[in-house]
C-alpha positions as protocol buffer text, in pm:
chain_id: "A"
residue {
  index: 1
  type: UNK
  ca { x: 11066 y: 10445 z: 11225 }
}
residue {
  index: 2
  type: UNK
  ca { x: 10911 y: 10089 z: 11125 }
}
residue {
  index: 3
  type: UNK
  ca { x: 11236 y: 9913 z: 11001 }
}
residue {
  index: 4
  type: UNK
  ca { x: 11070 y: 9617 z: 11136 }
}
residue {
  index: 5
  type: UNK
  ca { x: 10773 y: 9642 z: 10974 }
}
residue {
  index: 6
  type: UNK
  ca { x: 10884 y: 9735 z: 10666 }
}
residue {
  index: 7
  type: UNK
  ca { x: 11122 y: 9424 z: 10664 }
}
residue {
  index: 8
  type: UNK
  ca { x: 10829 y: 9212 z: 10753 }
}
residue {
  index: 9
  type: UNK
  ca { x: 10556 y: 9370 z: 10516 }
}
residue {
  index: 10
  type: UNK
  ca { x: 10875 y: 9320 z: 10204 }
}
residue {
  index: 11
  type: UNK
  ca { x: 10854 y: 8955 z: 10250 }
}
residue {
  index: 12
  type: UNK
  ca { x: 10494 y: 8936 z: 10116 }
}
residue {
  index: 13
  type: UNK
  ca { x: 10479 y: 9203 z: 9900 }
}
residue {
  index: 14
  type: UNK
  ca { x: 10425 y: 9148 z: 9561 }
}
residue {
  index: 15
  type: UNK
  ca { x: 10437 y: 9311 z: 9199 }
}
residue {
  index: 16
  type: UNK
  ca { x: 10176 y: 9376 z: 8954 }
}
residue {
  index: 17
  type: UNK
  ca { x: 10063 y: 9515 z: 8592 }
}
residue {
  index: 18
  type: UNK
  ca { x: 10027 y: 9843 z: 8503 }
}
residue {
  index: 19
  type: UNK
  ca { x: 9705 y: 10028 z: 8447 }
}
residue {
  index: 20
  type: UNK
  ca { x: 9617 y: 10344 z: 8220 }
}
residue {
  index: 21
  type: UNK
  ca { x: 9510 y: 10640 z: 8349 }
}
residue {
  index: 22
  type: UNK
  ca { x: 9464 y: 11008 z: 8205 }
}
residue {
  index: 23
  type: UNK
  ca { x: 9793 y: 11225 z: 8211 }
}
residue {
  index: 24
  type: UNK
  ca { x: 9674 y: 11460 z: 8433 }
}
residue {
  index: 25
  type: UNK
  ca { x: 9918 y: 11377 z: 8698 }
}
residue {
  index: 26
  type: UNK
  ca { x: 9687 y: 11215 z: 8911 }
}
residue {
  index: 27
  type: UNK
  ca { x: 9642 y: 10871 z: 8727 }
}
residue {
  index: 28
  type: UNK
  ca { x: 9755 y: 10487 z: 8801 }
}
residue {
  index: 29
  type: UNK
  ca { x: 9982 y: 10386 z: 8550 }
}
residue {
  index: 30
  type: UNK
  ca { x: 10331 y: 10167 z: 8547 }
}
residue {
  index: 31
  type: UNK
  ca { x: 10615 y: 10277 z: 8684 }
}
residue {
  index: 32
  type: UNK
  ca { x: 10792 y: 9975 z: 8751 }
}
residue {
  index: 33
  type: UNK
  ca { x: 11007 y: 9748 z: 8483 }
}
residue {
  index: 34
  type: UNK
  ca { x: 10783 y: 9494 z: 8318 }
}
residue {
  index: 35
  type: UNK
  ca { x: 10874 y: 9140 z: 8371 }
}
residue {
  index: 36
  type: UNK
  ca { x: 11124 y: 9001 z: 8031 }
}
residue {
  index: 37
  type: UNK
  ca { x: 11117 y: 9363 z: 7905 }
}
residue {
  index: 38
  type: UNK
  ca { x: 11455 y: 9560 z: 7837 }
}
residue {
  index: 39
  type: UNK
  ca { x: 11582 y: 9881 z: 7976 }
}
residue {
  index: 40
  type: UNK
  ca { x: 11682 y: 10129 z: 7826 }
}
residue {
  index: 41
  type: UNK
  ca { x: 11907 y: 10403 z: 7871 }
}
residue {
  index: 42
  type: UNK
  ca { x: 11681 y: 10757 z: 7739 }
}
residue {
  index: 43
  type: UNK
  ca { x: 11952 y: 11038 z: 7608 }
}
residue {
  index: 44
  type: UNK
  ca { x: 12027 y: 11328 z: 7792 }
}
residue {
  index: 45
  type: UNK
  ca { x: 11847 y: 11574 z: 7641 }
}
residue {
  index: 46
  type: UNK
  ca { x: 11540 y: 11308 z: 7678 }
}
residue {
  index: 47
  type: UNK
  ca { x: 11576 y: 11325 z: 7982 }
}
residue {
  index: 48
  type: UNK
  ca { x: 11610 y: 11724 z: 8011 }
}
residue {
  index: 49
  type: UNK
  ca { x: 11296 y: 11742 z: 7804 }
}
residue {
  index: 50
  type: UNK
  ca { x: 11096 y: 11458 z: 8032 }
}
residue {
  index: 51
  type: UNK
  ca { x: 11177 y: 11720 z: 8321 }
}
residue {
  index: 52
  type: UNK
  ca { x: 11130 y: 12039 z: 8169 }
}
residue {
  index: 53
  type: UNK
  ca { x: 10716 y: 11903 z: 8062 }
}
residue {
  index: 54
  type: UNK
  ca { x: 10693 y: 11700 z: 8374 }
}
residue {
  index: 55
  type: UNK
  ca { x: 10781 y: 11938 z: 8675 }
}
residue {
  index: 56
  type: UNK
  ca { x: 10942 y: 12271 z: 8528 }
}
residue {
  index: 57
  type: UNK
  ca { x: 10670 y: 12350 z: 8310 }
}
residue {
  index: 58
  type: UNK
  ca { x: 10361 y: 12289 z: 8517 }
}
residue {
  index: 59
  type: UNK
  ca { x: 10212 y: 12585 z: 8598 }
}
residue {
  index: 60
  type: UNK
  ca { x: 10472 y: 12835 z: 8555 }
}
residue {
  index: 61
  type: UNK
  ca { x: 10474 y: 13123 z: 8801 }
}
residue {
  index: 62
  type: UNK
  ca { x: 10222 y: 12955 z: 9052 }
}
residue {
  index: 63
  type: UNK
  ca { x: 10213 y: 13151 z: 9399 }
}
residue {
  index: 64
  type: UNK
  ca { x: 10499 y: 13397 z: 9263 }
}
residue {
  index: 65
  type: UNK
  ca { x: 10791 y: 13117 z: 9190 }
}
residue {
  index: 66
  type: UNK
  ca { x: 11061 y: 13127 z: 8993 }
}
residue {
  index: 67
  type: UNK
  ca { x: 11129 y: 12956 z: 8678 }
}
residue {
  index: 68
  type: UNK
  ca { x: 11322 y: 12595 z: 8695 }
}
residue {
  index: 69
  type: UNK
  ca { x: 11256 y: 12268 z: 8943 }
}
residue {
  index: 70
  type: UNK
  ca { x: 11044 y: 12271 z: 9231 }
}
residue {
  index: 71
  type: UNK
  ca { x: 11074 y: 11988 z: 9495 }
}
residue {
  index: 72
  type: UNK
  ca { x: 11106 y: 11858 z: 9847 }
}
residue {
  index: 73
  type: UNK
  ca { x: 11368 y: 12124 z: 9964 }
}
residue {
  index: 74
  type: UNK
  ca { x: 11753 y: 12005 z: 10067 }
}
residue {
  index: 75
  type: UNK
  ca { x: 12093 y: 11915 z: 9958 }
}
residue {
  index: 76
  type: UNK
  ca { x: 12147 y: 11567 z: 9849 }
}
residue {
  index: 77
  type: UNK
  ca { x: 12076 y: 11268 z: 10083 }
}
residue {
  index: 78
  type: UNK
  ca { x: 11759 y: 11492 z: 10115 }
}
residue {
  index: 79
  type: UNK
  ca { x: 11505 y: 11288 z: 10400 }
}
residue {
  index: 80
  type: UNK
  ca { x: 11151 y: 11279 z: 10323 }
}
residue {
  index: 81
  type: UNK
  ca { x: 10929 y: 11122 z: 10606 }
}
residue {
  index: 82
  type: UNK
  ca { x: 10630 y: 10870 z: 10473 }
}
residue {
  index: 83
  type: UNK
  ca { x: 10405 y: 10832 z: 10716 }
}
residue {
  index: 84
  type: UNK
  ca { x: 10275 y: 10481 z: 10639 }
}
residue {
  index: 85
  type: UNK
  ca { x: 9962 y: 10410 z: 10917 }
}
residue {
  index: 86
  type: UNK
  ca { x: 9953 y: 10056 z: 10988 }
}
residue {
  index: 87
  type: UNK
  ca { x: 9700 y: 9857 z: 10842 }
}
residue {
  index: 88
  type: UNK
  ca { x: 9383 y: 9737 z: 11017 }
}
residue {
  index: 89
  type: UNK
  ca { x: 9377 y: 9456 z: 11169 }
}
residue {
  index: 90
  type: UNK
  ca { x: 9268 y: 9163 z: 10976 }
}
residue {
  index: 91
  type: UNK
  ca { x: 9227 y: 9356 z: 10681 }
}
residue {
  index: 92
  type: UNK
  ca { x: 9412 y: 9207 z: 10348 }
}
residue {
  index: 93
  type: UNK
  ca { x: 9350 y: 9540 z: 10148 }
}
residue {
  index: 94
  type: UNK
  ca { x: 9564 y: 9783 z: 10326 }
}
residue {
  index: 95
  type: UNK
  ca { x: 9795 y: 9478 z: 10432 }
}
residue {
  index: 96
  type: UNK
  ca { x: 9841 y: 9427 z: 10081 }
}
residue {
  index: 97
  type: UNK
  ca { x: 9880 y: 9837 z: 10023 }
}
residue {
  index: 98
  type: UNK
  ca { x: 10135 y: 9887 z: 10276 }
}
residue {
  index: 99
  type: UNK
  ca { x: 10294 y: 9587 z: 10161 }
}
residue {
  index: 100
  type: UNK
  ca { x: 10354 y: 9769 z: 9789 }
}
residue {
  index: 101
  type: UNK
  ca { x: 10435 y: 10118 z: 9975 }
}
residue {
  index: 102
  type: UNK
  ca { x: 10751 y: 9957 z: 10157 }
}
residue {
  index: 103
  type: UNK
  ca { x: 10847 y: 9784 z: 9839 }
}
residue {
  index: 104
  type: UNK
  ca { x: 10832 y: 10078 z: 9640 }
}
residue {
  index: 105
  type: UNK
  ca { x: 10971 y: 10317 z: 9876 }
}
residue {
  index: 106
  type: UNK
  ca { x: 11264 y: 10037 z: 9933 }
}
residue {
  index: 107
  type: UNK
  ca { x: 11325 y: 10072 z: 9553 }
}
residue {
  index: 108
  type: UNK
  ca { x: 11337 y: 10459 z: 9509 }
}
residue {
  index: 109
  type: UNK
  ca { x: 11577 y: 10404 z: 9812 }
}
residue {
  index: 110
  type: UNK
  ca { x: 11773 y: 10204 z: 9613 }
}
residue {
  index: 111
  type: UNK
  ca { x: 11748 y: 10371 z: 9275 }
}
residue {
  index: 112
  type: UNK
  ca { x: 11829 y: 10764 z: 9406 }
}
residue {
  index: 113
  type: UNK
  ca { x: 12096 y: 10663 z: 9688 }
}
residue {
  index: 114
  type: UNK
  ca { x: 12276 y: 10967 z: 9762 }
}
residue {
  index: 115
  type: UNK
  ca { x: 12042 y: 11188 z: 9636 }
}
residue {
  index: 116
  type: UNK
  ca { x: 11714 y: 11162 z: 9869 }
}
residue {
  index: 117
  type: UNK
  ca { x: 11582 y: 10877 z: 10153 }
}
residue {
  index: 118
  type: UNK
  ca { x: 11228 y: 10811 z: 10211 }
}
residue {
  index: 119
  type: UNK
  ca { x: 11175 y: 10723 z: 10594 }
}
residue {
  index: 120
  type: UNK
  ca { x: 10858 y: 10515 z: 10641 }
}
residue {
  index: 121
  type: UNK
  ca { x: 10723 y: 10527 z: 10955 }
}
residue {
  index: 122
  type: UNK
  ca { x: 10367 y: 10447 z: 11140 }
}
residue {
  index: 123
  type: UNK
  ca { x: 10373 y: 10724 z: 11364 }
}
residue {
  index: 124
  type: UNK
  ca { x: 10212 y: 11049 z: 11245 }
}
residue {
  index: 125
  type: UNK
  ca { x: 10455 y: 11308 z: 11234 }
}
residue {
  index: 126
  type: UNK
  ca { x: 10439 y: 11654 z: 11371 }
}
residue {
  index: 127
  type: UNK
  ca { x: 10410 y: 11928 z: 11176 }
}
residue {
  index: 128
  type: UNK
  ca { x: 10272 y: 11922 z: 10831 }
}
residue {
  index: 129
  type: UNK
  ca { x: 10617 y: 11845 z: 10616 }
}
residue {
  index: 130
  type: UNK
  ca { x: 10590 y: 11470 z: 10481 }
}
residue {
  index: 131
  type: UNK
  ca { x: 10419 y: 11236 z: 10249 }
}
residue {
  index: 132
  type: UNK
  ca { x: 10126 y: 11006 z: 10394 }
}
residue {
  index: 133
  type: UNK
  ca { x: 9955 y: 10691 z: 10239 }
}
residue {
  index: 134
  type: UNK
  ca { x: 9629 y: 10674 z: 10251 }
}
residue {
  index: 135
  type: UNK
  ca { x: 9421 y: 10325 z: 10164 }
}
residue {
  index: 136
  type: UNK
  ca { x: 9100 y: 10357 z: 9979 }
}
residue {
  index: 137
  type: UNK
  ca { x: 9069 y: 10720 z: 9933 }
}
residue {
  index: 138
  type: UNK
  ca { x: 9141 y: 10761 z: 9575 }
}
residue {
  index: 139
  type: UNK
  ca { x: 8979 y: 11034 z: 9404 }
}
residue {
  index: 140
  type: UNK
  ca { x: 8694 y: 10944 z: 9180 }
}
residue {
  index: 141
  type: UNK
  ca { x: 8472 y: 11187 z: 8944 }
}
residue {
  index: 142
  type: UNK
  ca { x: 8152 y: 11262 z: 9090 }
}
residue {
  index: 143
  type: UNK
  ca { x: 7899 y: 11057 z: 8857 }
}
residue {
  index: 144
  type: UNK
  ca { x: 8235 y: 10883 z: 8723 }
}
residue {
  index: 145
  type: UNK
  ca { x: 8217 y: 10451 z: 8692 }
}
residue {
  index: 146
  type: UNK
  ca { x: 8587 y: 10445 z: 8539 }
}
residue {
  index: 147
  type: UNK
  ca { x: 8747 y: 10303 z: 8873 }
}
residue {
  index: 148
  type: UNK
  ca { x: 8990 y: 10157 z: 8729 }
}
residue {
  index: 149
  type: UNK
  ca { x: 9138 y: 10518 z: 8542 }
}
residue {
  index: 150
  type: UNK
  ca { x: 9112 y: 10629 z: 8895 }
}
residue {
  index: 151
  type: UNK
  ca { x: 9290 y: 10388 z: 9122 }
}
residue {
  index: 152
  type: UNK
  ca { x: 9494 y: 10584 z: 9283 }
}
residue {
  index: 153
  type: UNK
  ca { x: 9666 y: 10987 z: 9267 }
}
residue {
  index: 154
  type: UNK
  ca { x: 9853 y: 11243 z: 9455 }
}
residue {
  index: 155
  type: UNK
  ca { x: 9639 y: 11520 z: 9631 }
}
residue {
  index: 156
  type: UNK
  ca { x: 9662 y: 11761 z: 9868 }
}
residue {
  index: 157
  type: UNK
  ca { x: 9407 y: 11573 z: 10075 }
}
residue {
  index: 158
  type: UNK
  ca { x: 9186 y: 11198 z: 10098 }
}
residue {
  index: 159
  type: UNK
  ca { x: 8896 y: 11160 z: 9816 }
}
residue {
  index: 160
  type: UNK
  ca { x: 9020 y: 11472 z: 9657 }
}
residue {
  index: 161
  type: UNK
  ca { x: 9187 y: 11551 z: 9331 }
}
residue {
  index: 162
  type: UNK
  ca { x: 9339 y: 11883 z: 9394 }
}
residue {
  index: 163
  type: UNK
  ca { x: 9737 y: 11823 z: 9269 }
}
residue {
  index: 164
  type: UNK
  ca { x: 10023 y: 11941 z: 9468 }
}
residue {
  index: 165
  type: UNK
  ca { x: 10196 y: 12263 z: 9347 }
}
residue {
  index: 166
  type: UNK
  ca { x: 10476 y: 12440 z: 9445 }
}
residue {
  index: 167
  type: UNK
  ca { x: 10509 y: 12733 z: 9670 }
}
residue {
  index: 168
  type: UNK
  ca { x: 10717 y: 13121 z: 9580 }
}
residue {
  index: 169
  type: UNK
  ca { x: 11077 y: 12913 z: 9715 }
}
residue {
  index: 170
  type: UNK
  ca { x: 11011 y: 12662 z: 9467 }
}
residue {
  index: 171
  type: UNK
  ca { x: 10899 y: 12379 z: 9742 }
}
residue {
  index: 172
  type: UNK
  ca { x: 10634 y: 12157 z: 9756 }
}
residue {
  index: 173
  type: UNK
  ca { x: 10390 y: 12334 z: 9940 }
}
residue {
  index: 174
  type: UNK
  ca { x: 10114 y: 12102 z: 10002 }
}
residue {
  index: 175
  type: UNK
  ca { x: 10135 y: 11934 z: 10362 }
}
residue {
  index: 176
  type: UNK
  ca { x: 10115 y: 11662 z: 10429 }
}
residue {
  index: 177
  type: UNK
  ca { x: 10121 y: 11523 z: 10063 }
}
residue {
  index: 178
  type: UNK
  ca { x: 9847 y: 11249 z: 10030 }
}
residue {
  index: 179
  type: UNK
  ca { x: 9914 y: 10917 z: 9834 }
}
residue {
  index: 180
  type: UNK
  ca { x: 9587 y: 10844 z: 9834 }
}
residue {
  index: 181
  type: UNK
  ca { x: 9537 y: 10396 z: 9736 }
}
residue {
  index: 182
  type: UNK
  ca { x: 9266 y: 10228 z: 9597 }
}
residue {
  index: 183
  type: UNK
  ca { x: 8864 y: 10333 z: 9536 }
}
residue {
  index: 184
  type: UNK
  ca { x: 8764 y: 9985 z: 9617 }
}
residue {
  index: 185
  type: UNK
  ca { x: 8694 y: 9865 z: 9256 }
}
residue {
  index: 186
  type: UNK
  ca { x: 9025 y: 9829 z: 9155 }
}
residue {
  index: 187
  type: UNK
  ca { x: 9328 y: 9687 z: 9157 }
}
residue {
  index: 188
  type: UNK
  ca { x: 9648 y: 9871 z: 9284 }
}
residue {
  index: 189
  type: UNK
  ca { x: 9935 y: 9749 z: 9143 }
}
residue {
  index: 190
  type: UNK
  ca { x: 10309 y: 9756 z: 9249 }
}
residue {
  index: 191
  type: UNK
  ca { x: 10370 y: 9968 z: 8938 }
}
residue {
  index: 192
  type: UNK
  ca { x: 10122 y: 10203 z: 9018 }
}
residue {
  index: 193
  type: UNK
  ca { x: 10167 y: 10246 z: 9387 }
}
residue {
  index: 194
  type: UNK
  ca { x: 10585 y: 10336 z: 9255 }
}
residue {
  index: 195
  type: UNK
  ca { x: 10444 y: 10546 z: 9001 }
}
residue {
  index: 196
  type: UNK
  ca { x: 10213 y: 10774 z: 9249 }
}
residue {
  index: 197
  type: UNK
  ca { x: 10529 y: 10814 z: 9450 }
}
residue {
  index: 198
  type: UNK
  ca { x: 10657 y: 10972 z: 9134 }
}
residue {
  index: 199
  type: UNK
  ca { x: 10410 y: 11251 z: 9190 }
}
residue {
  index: 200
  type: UNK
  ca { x: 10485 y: 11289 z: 9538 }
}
residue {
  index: 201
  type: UNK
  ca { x: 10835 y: 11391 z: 9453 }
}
residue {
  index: 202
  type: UNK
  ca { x: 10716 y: 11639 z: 9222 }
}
residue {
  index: 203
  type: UNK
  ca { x: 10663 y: 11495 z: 8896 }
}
residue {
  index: 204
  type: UNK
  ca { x: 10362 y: 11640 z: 8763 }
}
residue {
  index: 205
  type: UNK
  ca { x: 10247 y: 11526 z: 8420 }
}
residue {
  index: 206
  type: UNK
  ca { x: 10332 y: 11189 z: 8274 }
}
residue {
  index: 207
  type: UNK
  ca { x: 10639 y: 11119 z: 8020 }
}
residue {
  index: 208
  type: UNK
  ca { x: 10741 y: 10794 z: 7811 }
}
residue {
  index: 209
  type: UNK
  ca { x: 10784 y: 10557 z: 8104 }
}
residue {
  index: 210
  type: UNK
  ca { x: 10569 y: 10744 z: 8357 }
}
residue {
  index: 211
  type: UNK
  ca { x: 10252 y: 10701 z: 8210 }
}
residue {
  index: 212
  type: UNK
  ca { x: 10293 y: 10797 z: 7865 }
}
residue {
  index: 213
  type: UNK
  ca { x: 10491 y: 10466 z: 7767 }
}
residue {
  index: 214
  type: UNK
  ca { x: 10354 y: 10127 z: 7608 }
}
residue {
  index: 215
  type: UNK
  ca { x: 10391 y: 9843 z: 7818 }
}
residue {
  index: 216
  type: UNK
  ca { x: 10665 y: 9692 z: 7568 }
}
residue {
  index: 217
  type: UNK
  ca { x: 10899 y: 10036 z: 7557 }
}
residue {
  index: 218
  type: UNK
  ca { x: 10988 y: 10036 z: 7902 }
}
residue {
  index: 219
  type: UNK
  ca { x: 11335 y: 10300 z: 7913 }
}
residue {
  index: 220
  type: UNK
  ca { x: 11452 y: 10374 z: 8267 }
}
residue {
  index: 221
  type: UNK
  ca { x: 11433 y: 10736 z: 8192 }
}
residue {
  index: 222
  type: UNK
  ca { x: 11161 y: 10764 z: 8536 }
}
residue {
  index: 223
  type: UNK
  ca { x: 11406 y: 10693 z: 8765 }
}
residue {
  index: 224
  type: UNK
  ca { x: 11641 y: 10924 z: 8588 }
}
residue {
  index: 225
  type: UNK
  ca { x: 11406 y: 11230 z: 8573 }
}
residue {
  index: 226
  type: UNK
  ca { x: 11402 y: 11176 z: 8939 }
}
residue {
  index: 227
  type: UNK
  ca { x: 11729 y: 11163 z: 8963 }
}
residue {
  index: 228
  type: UNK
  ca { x: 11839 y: 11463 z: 8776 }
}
residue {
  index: 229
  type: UNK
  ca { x: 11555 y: 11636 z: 8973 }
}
residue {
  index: 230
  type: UNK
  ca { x: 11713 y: 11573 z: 9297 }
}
residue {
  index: 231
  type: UNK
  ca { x: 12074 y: 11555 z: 9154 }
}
residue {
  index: 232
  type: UNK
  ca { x: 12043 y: 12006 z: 9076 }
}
residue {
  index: 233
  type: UNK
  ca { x: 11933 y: 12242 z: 9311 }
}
residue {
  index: 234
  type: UNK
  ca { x: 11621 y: 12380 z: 9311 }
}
residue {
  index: 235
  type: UNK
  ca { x: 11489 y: 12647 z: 9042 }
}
residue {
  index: 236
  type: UNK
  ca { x: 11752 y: 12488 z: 8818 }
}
residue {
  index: 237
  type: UNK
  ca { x: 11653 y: 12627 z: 8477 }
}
residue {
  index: 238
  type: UNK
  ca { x: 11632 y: 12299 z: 8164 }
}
residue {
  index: 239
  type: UNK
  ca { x: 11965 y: 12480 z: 8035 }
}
residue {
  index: 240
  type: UNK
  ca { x: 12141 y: 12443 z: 8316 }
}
residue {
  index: 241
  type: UNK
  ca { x: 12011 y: 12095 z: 8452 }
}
residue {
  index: 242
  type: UNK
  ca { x: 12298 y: 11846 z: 8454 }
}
residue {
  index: 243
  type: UNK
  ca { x: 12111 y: 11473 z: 8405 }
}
residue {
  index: 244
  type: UNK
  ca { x: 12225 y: 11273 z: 8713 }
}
residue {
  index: 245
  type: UNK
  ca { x: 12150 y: 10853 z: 8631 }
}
residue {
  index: 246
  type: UNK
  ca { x: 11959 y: 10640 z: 8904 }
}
residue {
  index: 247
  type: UNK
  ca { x: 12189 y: 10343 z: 9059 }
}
residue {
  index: 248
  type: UNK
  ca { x: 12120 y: 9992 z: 8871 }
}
């Protein structure tokens, strides 16, 4: 575990704008609550429906699995390792990265308590079962000069853009899962770097507030998605999902 490096890399992190991207699921795009805006509560079945496009509709019967969620697998207070490598030294990029990573994993923390916990650490774990960050291996387009729509995504690998998917059990399969930062020509944002955590957890295309939303209709309905997505067990059907709300 890097408690203390998390603490320390908090005090200088900082937040950012949000960037479009295509919703393909492996995009840059806000995540996080634009400073002065409002939030707002989405309705229930909002919410449902957010879910149902998002994570229980992409690509139904993939590797033989059932209809409903697919996610990290566990009962609530679920732990998902993030394998956070420490930055090189003297190098301001992935200071700055890892910097966002333990402020956005410190949120979702904070947001799903008592549904799942993110455990950074900078020590590779064994095995194949956990999320690592990756600085400047973003996948771009061969031939592609659109950086910026390409800042950062979710892979099953660096410099690739092959997208998670779940197994026959209805678990994330891919291992480990990539959150691959930066290109190099861009500008990775706090919103972006919560946002590709998004996909990590299993949330596949983009919704109003994950992606889909204007900068000036923030709702909080992200964090709730997640949280009714962690809040039912897995292969929970949309009919039978009961919306669980993030903490405030």
């Amino acid at each position: 575990m890097i408690c203390t490096l998390s603490l320390a890399l908090l005090m200088s992190a900082c937040g950012g704008g949000s960037e479009s991207a295509p919703s393909n699921g492996s995009g840059n795009v806000s995540a996080g609550n634009p400073p002065g805006s409002t939030t707002v509560s989405a309705p229930d079945a909002q919410i449902v429906a957010y879910l149902k496009s998002s994570n229980i509709d992409f690509i139904p019967g993939a590797n033989g699995r059932p209809e409903g969620t697919w996610r990290w697998p566990g009962t609530p207070d679920r732990h998902i390792v993030v394998y956070l490598p420490s930055p090189a030294p003297g190098n301001a990029t992935e200071l700055d990265y890892a910097n966002k990573v333990a402020a956005s994993v410190s949120l979702l923390n904070v947001k799903l308590s008592g549904l799942l916990v993110l455990d950074l650490t900078d020590t590779r774990p064994p095995g194949a079962n956990f999320i690592q960050v990756s600085y400047l291996t973003s996948y771009v387009p061969q031939g592609s000069s659109d950086y910026a729509s390409y800042c950062a995504n979710v892979a099953t690998g660096p410099n690739i853009g092959s997208m998670i998917v779940p197994d026959a059990g209805n678990n994330i399969s891919s291992g480990p899962v990539y959150v691959n930062l930066g290109n190099g020509h861009c500008n990775v944002t706090q919103d972006i770097v919560t946002h590709e955590f998004g996909h990590a957890l299993g949330l596949a295309n983009h919704f109003a507030s994950f992606g889909d939303a204007p900068a000036n209709s923030w709702t909080s309905a992200y964090f709730d998605v997640l949280a009714t997505l962690y809040g039912n067990p897995q292969s929970t059907s949309a009919a039978n999902l009961v919306v669980k709300r993030a903490k405030n």
